[in-house]
N, C-alpha and C positions, 0 to 999 in steps of 0.2 A: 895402115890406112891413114888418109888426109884427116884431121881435125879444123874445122874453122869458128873459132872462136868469135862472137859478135858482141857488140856493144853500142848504149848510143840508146839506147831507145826510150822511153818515158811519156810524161802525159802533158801536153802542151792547149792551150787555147788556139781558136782558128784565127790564122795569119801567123803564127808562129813557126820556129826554127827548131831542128833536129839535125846535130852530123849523126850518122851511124857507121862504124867503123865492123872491119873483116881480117882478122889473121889468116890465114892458112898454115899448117907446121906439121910433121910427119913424113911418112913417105909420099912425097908430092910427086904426080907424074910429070910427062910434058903434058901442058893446057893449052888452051887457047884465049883463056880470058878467064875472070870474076863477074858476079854480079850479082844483083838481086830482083828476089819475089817479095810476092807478098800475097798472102790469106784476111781475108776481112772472115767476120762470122758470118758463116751461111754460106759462103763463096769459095770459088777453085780457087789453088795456086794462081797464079797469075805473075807474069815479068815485070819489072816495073824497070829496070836499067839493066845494062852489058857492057862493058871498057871489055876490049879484044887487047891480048898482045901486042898487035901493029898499030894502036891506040885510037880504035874507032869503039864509037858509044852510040850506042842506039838506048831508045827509053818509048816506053809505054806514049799513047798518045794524051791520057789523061797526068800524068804529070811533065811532060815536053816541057821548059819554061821557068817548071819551077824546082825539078831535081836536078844535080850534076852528079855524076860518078868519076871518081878520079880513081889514079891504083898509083900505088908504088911497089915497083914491081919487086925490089931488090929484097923487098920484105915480105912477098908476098901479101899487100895487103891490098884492098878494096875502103873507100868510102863513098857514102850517099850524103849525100849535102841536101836535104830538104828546107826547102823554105814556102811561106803563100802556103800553110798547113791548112787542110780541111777537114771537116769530119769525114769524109768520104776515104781517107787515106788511113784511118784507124783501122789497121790489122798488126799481124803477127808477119816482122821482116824478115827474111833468110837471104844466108848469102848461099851462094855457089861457085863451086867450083867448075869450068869447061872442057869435059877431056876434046880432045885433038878432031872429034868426029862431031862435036858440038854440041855433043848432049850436055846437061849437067847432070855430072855426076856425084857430086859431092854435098852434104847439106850442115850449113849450122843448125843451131838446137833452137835459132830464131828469137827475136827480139823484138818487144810488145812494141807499140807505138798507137797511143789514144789521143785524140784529137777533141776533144771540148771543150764549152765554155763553163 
């Protein structure tokens, strides 16, 4: 099975910075891309970024602007670049892995991220 390791997450003031970084390692299939959700308390899963493969990134409309998702692919990894932090962005991150039909299939064990003053 895939393992993704995360990292990166912590408890910041609003307007502040967070990278969160993603391994992948194991038996890794073919993918389609990385990327992440995110859980607030109370709330669904939700997407919040996607780097593809052929290196297109789509992201949530609530952080457009102010996340970037980069990947290095050779390592299989994933990062979230957050900045322009809000409280509203305070949940639990995961990354994922994409098999080839677009699902995500794979899940980190996810990474806090709180957002107060």
């Amino acid at each position: 099975q895939v393992q993704l390791g995360e990292s990166g997450g912590g408890s910041v003031q609003p307007g502040g910075s967070l990278t969160l970084s993603c391994t992948a390692s194991g038996n890794i299939p073919e993918f389609n891309g990385m990327g992440w959700y995110r859980q607030a308390p109370g709330k669904e899963r939700e997407m919040v970024a996607t780097r593809t493969n052929g290196g297109w990134a789509n992201y949530a409309d609530s952080v457009k602007g102010r996340f970037t998702i980069s990947r290095e692919s050779g390592w299989n990894t994933v990062y979230l670049q957050m900045n322009s932090l809000e409280p509203e962005d305070t949940a639990v991150y995961y990354c994922t892995l994409y098999s080839l039909r677009g699902d995500a299939s794979y899940w980190g064990q996810g990474t806090q991220v709180t957002v107060s003053s």
